[in-house]
C-alpha positions as CSV (number, residue, x, y, z in Angstrom):
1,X,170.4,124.3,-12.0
2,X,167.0,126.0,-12.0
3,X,166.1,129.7,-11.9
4,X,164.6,131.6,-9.4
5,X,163.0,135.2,-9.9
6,X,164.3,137.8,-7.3
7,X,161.5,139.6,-6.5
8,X,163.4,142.3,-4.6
9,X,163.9,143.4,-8.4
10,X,162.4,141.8,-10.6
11,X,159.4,143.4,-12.2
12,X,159.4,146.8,-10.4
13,X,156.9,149.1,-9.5
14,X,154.3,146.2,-8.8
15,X,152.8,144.9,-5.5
16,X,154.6,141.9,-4.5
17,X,151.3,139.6,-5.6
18,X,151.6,141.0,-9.4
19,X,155.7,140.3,-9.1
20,X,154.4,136.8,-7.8
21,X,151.9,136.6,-10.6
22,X,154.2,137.7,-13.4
23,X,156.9,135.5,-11.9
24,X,154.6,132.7,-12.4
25,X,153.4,133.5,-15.6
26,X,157.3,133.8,-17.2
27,X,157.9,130.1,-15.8
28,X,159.5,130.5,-12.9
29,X,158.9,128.1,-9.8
30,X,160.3,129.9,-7.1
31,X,161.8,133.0,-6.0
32,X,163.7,135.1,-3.4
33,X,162.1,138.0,-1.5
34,X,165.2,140.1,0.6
35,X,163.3,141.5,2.6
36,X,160.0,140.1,3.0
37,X,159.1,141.8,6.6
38,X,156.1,144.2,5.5
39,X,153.6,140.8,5.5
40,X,152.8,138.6,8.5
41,X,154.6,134.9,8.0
42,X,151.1,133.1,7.2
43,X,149.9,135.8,4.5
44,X,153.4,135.5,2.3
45,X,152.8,131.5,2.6
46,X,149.6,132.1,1.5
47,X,150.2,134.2,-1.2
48,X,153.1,132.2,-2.2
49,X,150.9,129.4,-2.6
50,X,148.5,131.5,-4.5
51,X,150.6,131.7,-7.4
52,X,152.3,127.8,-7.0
53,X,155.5,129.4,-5.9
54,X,158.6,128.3,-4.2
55,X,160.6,130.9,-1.9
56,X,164.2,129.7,-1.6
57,X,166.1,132.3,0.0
58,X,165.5,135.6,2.1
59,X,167.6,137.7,3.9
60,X,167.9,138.4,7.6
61,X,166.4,142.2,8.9
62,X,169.3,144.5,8.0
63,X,168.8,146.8,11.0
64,X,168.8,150.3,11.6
65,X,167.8,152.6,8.4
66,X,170.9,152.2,6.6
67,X,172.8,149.3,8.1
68,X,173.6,145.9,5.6
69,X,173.3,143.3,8.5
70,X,173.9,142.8,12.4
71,X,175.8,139.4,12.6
72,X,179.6,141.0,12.9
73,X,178.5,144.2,15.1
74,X,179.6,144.0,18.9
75,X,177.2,145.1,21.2
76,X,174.1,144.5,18.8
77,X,174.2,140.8,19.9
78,X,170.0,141.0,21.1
79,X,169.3,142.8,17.6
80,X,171.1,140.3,15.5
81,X,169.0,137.2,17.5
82,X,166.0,139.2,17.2
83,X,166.3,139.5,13.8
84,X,167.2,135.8,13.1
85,X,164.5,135.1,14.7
86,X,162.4,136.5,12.5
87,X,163.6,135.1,9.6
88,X,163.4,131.9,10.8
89,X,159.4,132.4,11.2
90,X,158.7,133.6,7.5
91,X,161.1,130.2,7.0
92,X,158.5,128.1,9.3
93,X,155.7,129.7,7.4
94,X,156.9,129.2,3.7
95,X,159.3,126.5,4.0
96,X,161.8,128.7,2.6
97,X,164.8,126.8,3.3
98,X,167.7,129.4,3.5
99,X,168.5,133.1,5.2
100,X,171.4,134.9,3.8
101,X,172.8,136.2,7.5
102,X,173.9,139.6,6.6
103,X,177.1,140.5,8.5
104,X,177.2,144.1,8.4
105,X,179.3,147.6,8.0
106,X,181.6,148.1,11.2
107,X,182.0,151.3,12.4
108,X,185.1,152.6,11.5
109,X,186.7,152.4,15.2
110,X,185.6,149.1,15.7
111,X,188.4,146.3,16.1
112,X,188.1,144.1,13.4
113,X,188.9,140.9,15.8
114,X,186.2,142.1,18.1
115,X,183.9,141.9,14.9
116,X,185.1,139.0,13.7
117,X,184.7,137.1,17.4
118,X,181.2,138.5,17.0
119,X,180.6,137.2,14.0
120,X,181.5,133.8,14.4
121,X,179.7,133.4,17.9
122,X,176.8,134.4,16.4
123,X,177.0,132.5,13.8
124,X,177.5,129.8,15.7
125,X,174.5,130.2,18.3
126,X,172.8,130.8,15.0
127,X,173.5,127.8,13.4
128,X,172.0,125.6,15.8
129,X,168.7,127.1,15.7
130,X,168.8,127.2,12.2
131,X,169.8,123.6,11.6
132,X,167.2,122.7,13.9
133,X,164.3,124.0,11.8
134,X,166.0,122.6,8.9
135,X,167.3,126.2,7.2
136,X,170.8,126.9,6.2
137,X,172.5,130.1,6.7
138,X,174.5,131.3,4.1
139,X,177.5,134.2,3.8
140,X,177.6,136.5,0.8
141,X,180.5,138.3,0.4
142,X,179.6,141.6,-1.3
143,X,181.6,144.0,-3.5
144,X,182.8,147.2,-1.7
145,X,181.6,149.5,-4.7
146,X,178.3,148.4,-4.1
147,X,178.1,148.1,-0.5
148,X,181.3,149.8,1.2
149,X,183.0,148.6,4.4
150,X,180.9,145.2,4.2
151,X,182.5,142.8,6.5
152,X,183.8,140.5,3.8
153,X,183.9,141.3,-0.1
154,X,185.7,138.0,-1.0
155,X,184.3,134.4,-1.0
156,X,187.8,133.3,0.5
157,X,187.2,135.5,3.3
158,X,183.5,134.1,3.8
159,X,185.0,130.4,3.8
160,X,187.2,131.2,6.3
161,X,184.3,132.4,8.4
162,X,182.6,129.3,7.9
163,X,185.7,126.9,8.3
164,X,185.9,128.7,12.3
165,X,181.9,128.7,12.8
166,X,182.5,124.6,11.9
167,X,178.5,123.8,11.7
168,X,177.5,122.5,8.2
169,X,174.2,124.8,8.6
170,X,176.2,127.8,7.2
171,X,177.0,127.9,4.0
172,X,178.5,130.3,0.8
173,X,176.0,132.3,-1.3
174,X,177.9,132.7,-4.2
175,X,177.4,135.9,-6.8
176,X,179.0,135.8,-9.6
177,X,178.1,139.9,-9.9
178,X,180.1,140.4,-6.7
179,X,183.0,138.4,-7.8
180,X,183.6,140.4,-10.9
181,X,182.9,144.1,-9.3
182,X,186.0,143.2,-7.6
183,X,187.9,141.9,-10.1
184,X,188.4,138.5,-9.4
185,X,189.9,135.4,-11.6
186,X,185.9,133.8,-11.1
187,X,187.5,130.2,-11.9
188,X,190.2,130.0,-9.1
189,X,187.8,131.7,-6.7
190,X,184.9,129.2,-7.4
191,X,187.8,126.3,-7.3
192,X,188.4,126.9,-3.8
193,X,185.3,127.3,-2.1
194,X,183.4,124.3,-4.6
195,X,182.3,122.0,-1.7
196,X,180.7,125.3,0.5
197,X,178.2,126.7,-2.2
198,X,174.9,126.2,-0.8
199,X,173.4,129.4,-3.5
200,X,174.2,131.2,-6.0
201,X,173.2,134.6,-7.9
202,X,174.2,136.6,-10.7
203,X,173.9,139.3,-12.8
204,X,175.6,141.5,-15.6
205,X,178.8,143.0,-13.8
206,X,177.5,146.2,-16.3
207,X,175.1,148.2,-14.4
208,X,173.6,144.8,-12.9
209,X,171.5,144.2,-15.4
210,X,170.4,140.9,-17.2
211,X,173.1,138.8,-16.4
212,X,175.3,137.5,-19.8
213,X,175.4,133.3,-19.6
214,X,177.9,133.5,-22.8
215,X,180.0,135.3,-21.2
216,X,183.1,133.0,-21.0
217,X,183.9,133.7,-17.1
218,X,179.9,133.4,-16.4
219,X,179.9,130.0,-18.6
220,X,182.6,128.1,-17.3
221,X,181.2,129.6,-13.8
222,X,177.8,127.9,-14.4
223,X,179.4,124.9,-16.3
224,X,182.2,124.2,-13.0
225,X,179.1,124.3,-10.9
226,X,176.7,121.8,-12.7
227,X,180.0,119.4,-13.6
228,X,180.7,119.4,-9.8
229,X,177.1,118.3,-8.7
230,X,175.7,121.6,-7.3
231,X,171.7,121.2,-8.2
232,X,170.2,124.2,-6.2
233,X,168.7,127.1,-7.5
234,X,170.4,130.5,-9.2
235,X,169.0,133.5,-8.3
236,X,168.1,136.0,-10.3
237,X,168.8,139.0,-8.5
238,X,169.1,142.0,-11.1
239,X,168.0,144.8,-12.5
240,X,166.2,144.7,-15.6
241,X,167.5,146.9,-18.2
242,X,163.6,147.5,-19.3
243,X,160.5,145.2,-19.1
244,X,161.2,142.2,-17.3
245,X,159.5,139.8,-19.2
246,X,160.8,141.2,-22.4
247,X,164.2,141.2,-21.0
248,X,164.1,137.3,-19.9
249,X,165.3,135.9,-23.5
250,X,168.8,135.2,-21.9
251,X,167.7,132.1,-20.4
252,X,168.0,130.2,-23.9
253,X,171.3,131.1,-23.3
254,X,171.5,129.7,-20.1
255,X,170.3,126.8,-21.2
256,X,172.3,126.0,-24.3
257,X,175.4,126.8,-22.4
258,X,174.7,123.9,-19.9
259,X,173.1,122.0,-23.1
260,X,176.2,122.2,-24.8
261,X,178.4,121.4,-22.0
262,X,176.8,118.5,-21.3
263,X,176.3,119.1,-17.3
264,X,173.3,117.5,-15.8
C-alpha cells in the first residue's frame, strides 16, 4: 500500500512544480492534485512527467464559489456533465486513473429523494463515460464538521449509493480522517464496505495533521486493508503541522506497522 503526496496540501506556499519537485525529492511516486483546473491538461502531464510523477486521483470542479460538488443537485444536471467532462480530460492527459465525483451541499428546501434520484442518474450516465476511458469514479463520504450538509458523511450511506448506481466504475474513497470526525467504530465501518474501496486517505483526526499509523484504530485500519488484498495507493491528504519534509518521519511508522503485521 504505497503513499501518495496530496499536493492540494502538502508543502504549502509553493507553486505546484516546487510541491512536485519536493514531492519527488521526499520519495514519493505519485500524488493527488484536487483541484488541478488552473493548468491546461497537456502542461500538468508534462509537468508531471518532469518530476517522474504519478497522479492517482483528482477531484471533479466543485462549482460555484463555495459549493463541494454538483453530482446530487437537481437542476445543475449540464454543470455536473460539464464538469465531469473536464476531469476526464486532465485524466486523458495524465493517465490519472480516478475522479472523486463530488456530490454536493443541497439547499436546504431541496427534497432529499429528488437529490438522491439526481445523484444516482448522474452517476450513472457518468459511469459509462468514465469506464470507457478507463477511470473509476469514486464517493467520499465527508464529515459534517468539516464540510456541513454534504450529501453523505457515512461510508454506509456512499455504498448504498453505489449498490443503486450498479456499475463497477464507481467506487468508495475511504478516509480514515472522515470516519473518526464522526465518531465511528472505524473497524465495523471498513468490515462492511471491504470489497468497494477503490482509495483511501487519511490524516490525524487532531487538527488534520500528520496522520498517527500507531494509532490502534488507524493500524488495524491499514492492517484490515492490506490482509484483504487492497494494493492501491493512500493518500496523503493533510495538513502539515510545520515543514513538510521534516514532518514526514511517520512513514517508518507506517511501514513497521504493516512490517509487523505481516500484510503484503
Amino acid at each position: 500500500m504505497k503513499l501518495a503526496a496530496n499536493l492540494s496540501l502538502l508543502y504549502p506556499g509553493l507553486p505546484l512544480a516546487q510541491r512536485m519537485a519536493a514531492a519527488a525529492r521526499d520519495g514519493f511516486a505519485a500524488v493527488e492534485i484536487l483541484f488541478p483546473y488552473d493548468l491546461a491538461p497537456h502542461e500538468l502531464a508534462a509537468m508531471l512527467r518532469d518530476h517522474g510523477l504519478q497522479l492517482v486521483l483528482i477531484n471533479t470542479p466543485p462549482g460555484q464559489p463555495g459549493e463541494k460538488g454538483l453530482a446530487c443537485l437537481p437542476g445543475r444536471e449540464a454543470d455536473f456533465s460539464h464538469a465531469l467532462q473536464r476531469a476526464l480530460q486532465v485524466c486523458e492527459a495524465t493517465q490519472c486513473g480516478m475522479i472523486h465525483a463530488m456530490a454536493g451541499v443541497p439547499a436546504a428546501d431541496a427534497a432529499p429523494g429528488a437529490c438522491r434520484a439526481t445523484l444516482i442518474d448522474n452517476l450513472r450516465k457518468g459511469a459509462v463515460l468514465a469506464n470507457r476511458a478507463g477511470v473509476a469514479l469514486t464517493l467520499e463520504a465527508l464529515n459534517r464538521t468539516d464540510v456541513p450538509g454534504y450529501f453523505y458523511n457515512r461510508p454506509d450511506q456512499v455504498a448504498d449509493i453505489i449498490a443503486a448506481v450498479g456499475h463497477d466504475a464507481v467506487r468508495l474513497q475511504f478516509d480514515l480522517y472522515h470516519t473518526q470526525r464522526e465518531g465511528l467504530d472505524m473497524d465495523a465501518v471498513l468490515d462492511s464496505v471491504l470489497p468497494l474501496v477503490r482509495h483511501v486517505q487519511f490524516a490525524s483526526p487532531a487538527g488534520r495533521h500528520e496522520p498517527d499509523p500507531t494509532a490502534p484504530a488507524v493500524a488495524r485500519a491499514l492492517c484490515t486493508l492490506a490482509r484483504h488484498g487492497y494494493t492501491g495507493w493512500v493518500g496523503c491528504e493533510y495538513i502539515p503541522a510545520g515543514d513538510t519534509s521534516a514532518g514526514l518521519a511517520w512513514r517508518q511508522a507506517y511501514q513497521a506497522v504493516l512490517d509487523e503485521d505481516g500484510a503484503p
